[in-house]
N, C-alpha and C positions, 0 to 999 in steps of 0.2 A: 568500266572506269573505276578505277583505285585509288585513292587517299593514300600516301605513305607519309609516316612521319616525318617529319623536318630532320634531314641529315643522315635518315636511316637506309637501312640493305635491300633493295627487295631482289627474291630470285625469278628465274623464270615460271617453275609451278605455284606462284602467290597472285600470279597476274587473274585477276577476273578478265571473262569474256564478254561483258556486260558494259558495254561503249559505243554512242553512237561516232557510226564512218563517218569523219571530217575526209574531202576529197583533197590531194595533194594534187600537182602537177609534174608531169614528167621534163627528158631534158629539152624537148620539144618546144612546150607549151601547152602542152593537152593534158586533158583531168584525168588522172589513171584512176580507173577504175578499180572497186577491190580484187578483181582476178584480176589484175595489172593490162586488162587492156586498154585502151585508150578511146577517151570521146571528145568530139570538137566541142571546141570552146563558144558561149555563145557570139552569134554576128554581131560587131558593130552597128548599135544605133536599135538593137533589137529591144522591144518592151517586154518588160519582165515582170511576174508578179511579186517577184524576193530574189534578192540577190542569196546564192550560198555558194559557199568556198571561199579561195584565193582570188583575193581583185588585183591586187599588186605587187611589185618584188623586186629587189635585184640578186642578180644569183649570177656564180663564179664555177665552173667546172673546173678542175684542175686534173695533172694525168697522175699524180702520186695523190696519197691519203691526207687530210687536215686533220692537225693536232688538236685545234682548238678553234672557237669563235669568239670575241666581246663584242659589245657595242653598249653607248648608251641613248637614252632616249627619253623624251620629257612624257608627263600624263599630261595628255589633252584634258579640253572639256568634256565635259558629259555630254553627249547627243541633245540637240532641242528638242527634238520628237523624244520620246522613248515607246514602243511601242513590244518591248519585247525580245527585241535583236540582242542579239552577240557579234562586240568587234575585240577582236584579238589584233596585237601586233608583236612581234618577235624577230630577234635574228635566229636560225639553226643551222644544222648540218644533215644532210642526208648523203645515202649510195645510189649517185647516178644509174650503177648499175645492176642495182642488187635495192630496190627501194622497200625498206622493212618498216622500217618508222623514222621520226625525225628526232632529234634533240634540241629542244626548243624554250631560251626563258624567257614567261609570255608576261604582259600587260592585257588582261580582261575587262572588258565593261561586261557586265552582265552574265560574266562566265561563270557564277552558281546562284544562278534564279538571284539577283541579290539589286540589282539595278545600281550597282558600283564598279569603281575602278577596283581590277584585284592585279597581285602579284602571285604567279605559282610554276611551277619548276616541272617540262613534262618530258617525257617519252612517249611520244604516240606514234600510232594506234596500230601498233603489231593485233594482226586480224581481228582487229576493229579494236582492241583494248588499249585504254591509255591508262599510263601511271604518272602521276604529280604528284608533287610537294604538297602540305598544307597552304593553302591560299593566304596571304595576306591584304586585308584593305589597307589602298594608297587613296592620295587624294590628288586633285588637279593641280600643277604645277609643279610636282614633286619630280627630280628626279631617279632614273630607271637604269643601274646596271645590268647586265646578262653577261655572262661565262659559260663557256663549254669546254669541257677539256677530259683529257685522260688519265689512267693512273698508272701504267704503264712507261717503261723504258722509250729514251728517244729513240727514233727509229721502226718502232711498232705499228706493221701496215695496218693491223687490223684487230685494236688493243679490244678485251671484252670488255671493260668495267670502265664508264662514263659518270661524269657528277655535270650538273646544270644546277646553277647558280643565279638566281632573282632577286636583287636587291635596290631596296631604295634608300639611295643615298642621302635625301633629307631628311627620312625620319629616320637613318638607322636602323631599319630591320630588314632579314632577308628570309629568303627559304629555299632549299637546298634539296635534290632529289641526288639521292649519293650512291654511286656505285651500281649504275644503272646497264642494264646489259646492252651490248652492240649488233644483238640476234646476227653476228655475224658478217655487218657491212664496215664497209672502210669507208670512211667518211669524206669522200672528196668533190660533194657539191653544198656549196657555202651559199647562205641568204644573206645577205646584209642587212634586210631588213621586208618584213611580209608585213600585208595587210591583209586580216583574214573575213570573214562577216559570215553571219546566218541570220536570215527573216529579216534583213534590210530591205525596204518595200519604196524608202524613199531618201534624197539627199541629207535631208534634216534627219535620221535616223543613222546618220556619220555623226564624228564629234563635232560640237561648231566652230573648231580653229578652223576647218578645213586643208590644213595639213601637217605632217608628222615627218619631223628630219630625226635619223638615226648618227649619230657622232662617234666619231674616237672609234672607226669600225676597224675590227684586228684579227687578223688570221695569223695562226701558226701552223707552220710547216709540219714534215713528217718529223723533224729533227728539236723541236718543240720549240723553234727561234721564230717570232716574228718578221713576218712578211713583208717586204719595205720597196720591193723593187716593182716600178707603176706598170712594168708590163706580166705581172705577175697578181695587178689587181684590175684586171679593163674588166669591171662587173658590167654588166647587160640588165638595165631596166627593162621592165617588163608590166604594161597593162591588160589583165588577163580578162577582165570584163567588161562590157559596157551597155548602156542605155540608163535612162532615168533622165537623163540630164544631167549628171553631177558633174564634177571638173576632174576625170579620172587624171592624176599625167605621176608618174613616174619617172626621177633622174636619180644616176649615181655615179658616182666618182672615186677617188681612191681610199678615202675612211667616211665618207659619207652618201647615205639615201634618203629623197627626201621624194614621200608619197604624198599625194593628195588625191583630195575626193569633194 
């Protein structure tokens, strides 16, 4: 895991290999593995001692490449429990079929040992390594822009150089991972909006709104125009986990996802 400057280059031989594997999910629904194979997901109603990975999602496949992502999204409250966990939430983009890493600007509780809400800007986790932004602390209620996009010609199936964009719009600062490599995928499976966790052990170790709506969600085309046509947005909620008792329910619609827990 790498630290880059706010706004700066990084290549591919600057990447440390030093990151622990966050698990993603394929177009399935199954947790690929780091040799990209696949394992079921756990059963319905099954007790868990921690939840880790993807609990929720809406996600869009398309047959050409996406230009770009936004969304915005408010900071929750801080967890009643706090026990340690990590909850991420983010829109990205990944390659359904070629899955390298994701491009993702995330909202963190607890994402550097810190027991706060952060803002940081990432590429993960090409063989296991991720690169972000400098992190910034945000506070509850604040709102949350995300950007993804290219720098490349409209047109471009499979531009190399990517920037993700994290910013909070109430207090005016952001942080920027610029010029980020594309290890080679074309970008044509969209998140509207994840909810991620690790060493969640119990409901109250969620934030205590109990749910999280993603707004203003935007995809650009291959041709770098926004996407307006509703059969060109029919996103697929998705609850990837369960047991504890919590209120898992995921819904999504044409610029909006709203997750609970």
């Amino acid at each position: 895991m790498r630290e880059v400057p706010d706004g700066a280059r990084l290549e591919d031989a600057d990447i440390s290999s030093a990151c622990v594997n966050r698990p993603h999910y394929d177009a399935q629904g199954k947790v690929a593995a780091a040799t990209g194979a696949a394992m079921p997901p756990p059963r319905a109603g099954a007790a868990l001692a921690a939840i880790n990975g993807w609990v929720e999602d809406s996600e869009l496949v398309a047959s050409s490449p996406y230009a770009g992502i936004s969304a915005s999204w408010p900071v929750p409250a801080a967890p009643a429990s706090r026990g340690g966990q990590v909850v991420y939430f983010f829109p990205g983009l990944q390659d359904s079929h070629n899955v390298q890493s994701i491009l993702q600007p995330v909202l963190g509780w607890n994402a550097f040992s810190d027991q706060a809400w952060t803002i940081a800007s990432w590429n993960c986790c090409k063989n296991g390594a991720a690169n972000y932004s400098a992190p910034r602390k945000v506070a509850s209620g604040d709102w949350i822009t995300g950007r993804v996009w290219h720098d490349c010609a409209a047109g471009a199936a499979a531009c190399g150089s990517w920037n993700v964009e994290t910013r909070d719009a109430t207090q005016n600062i952001q942080t920027t991972l610029s010029h980020t490599s594309n290890y080679g995928q074309s970008f044509n499976w969209a998140f509207g909006g994840v909810l991620e966790v690790y060493s969640v052990a119990n409901c109250q170790n969620y934030p205590a709104d109990g749910a999280l709506s993603f707004s203003n969600i935007q995809l650009l085309d291959i041709n770098k125009q926004i996407i307006s046509n509703p059969a060109a947005l029919a996103w697929r909620a998705n609850v990837l986990q369960q047991g504890g008792g919590c209120n898992y329910h995921a819904a999504a619609a044409k610029t909006v996802t709203t997750l609970s827990y």
